[in-house]
TORGUZA-944082 format. One record per residue (C-alpha): x, y, z; chain. Coordinates in pm, 1 decimal, always signed. Layout:
N
+----------+----------+----------+-----+
:        u :        v :        w : mol :
+----------+----------+----------+-----+
:        X :        Y :        Z :   A :
...
+----------+----------+----------+-----+
This chain:
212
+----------+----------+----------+-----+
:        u :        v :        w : mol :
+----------+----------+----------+-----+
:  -9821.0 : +12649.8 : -10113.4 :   A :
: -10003.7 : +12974.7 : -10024.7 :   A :
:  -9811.9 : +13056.8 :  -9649.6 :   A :
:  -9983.0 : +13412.4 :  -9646.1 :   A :
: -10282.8 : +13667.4 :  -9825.8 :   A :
: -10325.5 : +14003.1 :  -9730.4 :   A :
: -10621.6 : +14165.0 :  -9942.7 :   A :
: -10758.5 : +14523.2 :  -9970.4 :   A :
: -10552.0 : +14597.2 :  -9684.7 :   A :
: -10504.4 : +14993.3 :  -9573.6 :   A :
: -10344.9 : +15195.5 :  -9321.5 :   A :
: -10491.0 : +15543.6 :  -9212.2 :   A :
: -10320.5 : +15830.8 :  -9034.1 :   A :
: -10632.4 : +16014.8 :  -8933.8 :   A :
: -10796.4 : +16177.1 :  -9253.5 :   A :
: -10476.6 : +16048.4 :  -9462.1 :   A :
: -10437.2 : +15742.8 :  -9651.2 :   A :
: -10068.2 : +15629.4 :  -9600.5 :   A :
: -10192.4 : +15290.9 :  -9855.2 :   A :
: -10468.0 : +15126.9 :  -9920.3 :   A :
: -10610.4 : +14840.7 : -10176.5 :   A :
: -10344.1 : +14641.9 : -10114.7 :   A :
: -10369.0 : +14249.4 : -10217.4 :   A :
: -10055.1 : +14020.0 : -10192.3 :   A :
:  -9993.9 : +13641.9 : -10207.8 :   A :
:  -9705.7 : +13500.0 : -10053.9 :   A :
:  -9601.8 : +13173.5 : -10155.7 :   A :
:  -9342.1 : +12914.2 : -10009.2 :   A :
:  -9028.1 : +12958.3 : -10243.6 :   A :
:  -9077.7 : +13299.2 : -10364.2 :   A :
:  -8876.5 : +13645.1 : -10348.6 :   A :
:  -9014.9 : +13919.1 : -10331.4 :   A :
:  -8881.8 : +14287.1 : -10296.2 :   A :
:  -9080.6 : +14572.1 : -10179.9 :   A :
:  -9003.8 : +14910.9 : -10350.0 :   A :
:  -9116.9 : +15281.0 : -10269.4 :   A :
:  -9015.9 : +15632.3 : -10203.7 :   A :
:  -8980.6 : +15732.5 :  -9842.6 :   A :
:  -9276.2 : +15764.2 :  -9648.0 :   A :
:  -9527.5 : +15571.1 :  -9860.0 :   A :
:  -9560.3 : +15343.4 :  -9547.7 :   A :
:  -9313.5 : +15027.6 :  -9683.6 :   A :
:  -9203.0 : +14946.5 :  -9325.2 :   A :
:  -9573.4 : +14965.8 :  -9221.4 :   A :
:  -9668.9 : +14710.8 :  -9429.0 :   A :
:  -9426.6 : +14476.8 :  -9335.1 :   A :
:  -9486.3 : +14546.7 :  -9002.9 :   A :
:  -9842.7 : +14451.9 :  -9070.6 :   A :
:  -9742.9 : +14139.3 :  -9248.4 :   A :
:  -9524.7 : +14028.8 :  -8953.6 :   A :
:  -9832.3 : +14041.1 :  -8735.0 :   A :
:  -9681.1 : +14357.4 :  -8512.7 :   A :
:  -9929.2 : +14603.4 :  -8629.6 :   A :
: -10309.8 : +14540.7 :  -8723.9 :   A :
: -10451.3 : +14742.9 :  -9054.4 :   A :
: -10717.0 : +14948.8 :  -9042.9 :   A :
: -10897.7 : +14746.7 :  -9333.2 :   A :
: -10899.4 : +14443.7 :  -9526.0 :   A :
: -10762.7 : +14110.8 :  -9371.3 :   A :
: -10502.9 : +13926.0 :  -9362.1 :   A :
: -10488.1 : +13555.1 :  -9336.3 :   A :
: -10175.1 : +13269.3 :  -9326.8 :   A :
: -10117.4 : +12930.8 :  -9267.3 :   A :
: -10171.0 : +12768.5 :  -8955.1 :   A :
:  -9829.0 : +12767.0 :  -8719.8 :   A :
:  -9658.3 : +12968.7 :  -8976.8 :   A :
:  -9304.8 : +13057.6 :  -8842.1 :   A :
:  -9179.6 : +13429.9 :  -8896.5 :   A :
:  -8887.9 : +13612.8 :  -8904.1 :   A :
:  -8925.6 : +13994.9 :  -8900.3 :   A :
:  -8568.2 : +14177.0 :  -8867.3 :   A :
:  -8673.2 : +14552.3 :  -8848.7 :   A :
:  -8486.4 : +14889.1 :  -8995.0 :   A :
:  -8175.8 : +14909.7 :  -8843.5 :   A :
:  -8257.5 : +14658.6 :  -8540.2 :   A :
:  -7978.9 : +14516.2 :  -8375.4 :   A :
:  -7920.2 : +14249.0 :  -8094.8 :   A :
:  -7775.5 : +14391.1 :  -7720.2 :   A :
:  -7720.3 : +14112.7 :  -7467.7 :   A :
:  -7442.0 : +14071.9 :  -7230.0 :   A :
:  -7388.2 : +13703.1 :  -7397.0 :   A :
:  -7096.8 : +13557.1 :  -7591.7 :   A :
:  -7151.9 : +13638.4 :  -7966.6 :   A :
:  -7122.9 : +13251.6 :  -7960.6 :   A :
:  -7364.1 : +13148.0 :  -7694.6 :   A :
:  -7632.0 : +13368.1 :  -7886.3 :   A :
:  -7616.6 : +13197.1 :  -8221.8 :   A :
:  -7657.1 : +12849.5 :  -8033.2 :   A :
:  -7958.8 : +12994.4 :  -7891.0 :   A :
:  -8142.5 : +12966.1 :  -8220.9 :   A :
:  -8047.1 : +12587.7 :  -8163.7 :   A :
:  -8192.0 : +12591.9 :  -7820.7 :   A :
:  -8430.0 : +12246.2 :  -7920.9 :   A :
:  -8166.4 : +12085.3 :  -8070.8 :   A :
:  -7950.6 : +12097.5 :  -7811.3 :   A :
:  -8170.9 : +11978.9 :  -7595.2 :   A :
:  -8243.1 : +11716.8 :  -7795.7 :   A :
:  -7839.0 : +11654.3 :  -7828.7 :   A :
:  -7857.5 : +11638.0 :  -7398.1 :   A :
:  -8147.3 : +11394.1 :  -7407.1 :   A :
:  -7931.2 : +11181.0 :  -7616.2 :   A :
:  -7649.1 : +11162.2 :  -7424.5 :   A :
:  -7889.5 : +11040.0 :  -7123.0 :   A :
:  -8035.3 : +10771.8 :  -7337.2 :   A :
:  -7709.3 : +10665.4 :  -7437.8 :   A :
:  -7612.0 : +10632.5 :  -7039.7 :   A :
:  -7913.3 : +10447.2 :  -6955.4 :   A :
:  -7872.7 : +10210.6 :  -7280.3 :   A :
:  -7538.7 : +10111.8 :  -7097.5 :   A :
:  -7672.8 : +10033.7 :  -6756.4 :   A :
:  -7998.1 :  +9803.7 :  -6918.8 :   A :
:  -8076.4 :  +9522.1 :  -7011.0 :   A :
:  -8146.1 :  +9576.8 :  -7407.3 :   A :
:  -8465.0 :  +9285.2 :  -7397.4 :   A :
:  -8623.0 :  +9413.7 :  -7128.2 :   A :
:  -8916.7 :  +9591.7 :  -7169.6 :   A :
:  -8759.3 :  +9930.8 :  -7034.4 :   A :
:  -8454.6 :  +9849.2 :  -7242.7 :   A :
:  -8650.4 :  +9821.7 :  -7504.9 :   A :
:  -8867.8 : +10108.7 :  -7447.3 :   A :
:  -8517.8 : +10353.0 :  -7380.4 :   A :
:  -8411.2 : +10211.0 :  -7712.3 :   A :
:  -8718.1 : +10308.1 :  -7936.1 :   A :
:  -8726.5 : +10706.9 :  -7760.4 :   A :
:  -8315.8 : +10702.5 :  -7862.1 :   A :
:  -8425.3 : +10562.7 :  -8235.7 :   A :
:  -8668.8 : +10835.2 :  -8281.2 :   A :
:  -8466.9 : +11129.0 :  -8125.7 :   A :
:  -8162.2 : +11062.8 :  -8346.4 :   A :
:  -8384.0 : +11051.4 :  -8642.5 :   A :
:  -8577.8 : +11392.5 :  -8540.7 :   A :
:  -8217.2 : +11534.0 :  -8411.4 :   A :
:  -8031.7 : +11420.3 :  -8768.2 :   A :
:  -8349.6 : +11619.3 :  -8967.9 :   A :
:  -8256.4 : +11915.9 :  -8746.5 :   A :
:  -7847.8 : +11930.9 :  -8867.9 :   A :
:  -7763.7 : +11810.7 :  -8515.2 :   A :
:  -7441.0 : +11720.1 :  -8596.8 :   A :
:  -7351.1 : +12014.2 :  -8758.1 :   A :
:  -7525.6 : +12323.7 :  -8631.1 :   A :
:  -7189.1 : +12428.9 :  -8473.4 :   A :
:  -7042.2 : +12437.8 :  -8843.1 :   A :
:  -7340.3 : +12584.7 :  -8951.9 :   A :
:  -7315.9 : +12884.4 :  -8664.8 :   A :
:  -6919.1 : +12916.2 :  -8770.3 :   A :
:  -7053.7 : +12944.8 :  -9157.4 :   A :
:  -7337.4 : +13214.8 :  -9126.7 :   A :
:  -7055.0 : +13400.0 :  -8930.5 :   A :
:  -6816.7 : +13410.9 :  -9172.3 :   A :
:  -7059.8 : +13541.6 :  -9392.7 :   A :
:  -7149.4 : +13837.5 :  -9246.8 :   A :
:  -6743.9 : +13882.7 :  -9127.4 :   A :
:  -6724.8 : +13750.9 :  -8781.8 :   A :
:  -6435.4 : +13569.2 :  -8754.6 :   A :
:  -6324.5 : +13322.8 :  -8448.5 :   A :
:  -6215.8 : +13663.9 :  -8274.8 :   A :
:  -6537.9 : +13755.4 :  -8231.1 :   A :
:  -6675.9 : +13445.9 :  -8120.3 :   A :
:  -6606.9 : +13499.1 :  -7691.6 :   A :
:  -6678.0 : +13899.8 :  -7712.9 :   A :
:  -6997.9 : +14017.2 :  -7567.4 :   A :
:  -7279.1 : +14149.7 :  -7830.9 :   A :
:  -7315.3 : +14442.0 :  -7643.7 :   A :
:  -6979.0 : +14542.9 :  -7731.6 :   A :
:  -6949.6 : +14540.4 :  -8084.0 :   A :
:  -7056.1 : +14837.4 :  -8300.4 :   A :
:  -7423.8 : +14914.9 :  -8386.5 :   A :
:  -7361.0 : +14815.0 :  -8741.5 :   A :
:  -7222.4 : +14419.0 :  -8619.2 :   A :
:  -7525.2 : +14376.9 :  -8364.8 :   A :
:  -7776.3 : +14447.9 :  -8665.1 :   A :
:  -7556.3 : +14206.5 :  -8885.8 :   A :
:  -7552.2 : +13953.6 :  -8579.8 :   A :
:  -7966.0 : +13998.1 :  -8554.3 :   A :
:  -7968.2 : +13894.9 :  -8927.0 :   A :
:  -7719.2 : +13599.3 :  -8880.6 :   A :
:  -7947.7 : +13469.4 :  -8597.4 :   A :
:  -8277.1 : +13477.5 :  -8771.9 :   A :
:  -8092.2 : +13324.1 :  -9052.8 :   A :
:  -7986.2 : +13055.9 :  -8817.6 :   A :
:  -8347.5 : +13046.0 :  -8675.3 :   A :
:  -8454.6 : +12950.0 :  -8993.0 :   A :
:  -8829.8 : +13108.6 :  -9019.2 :   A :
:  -9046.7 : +12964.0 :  -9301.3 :   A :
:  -9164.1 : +13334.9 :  -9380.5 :   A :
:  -8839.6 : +13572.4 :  -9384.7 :   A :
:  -8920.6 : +13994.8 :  -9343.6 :   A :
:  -8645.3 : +14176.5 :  -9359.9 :   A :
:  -8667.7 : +14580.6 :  -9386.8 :   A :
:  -8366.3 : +14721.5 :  -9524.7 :   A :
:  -8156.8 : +14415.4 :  -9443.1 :   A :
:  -7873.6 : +14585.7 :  -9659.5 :   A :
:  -7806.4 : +14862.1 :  -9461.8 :   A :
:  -7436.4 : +14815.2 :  -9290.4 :   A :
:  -7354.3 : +14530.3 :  -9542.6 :   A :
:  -7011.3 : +14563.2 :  -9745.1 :   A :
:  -7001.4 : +14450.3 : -10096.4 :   A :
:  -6899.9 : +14176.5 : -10046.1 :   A :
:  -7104.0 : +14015.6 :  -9710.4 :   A :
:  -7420.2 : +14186.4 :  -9966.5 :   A :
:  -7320.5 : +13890.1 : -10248.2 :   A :
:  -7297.3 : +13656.2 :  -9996.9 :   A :
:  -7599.3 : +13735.6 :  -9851.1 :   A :
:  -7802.2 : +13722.2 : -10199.3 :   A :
:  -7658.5 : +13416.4 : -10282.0 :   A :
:  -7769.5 : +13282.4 :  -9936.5 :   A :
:  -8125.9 : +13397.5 :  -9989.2 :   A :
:  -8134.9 : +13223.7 : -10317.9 :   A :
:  -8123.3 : +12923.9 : -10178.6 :   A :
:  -8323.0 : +12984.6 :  -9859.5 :   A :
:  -8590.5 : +12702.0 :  -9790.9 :   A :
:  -8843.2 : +12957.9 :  -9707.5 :   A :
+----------+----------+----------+-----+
């Protein structure tokens, strides 16, 4: 499936041409790498694929609701939170869902199961599970603990505050979060920079198998 087009797209800096022409098809499944010298406008066109900037020509067109992820050159997250409370932010709905469940469940105890509100409290609690089971509801909170690990946050980090760590871990944390967030279109600029050689095969192997 077709999730995004760009076509004859350019950018202008006054009388100069930073690119133009420029036709691309992104499809659901696919990798694709972007490659230029410096300067010849590489984070501009991302930008402009992101939806942050508009190009001076051509159009660009996506699916409807399409879900993006844009992680910008050497962007990193600074919030007085845990390191821990902001990766379960990317699970905000789910946990909400996971709250709305253990209501249900309280009210299931105090009803009677054949009558109609029973029934009604039982049929919402059937189809939240079943939504909240889709969504890795049971185990988003191994799923935070494994994207950590990956980019070399151990338990130690988990209760220090974001805007403590280095400038290097914040960008690394911005990247686990999106990865968390799990955007059907994933723009990353530079996403390497600060990555050992290790956390950088972990990473590829983890974009392999991206469902995006």
């Amino acid at each position: 499936m077709i999730l995004l087009q760009i076509n004859q797209v350019a950018r202008l800096f006054g009388a100069e041409v930073l690119f133009e022409n420029m036709q691309l098809e992104i499809q659901s499944q696919s990798r694709i790498g972007l490659v230029g010298r410096n300067g010849a406008g590489k984070s501009t066109l991302l930008k402009i694929i992101a939806g942050i900037e508009s190009p001076d020509k051509g159009t660009l067109t996506k699916t409807k609701n399409l879900s993006i992820g844009y992680l910008a050159q050497n962007s990193g997250l600074n919030s007085d939170t845990t390191v821990w409370n902001e990766m379960l932010d990317a699970f905000t709905a789910v946990r909400q869902m996971e709250s709305r469940l253990r209501e249900l469940e309280t009210l299931i105890s105090t009803q009677e199961i054949d009558s109609p509100e029973g029934q009604r409290v039982l049929k919402e609690y059937d189809q939240l599970q079943h939504t909240f089971v889709e969504q890795n509801g049971y185990s988003y909170e191994n799923e935070i603990r494994s994207i950590l690990h990956g980019f070399q946050f151990d338990a130690t980090f988990y209760q220090q505050k974001v805007q403590d760590l280095s400038g290097g871990q914040r960008t690394r944390l911005a990247l686990a979060k999106m990865l968390l967030q799990k955007p059907e279109l994933l723009i990353l600029d530079e996403p390497t920079n600060h990555l050992d050689i290790q956390t950088l095969a972990w990473l590829e192997n983890y974009l392999q198998n991206y469902q995006g």
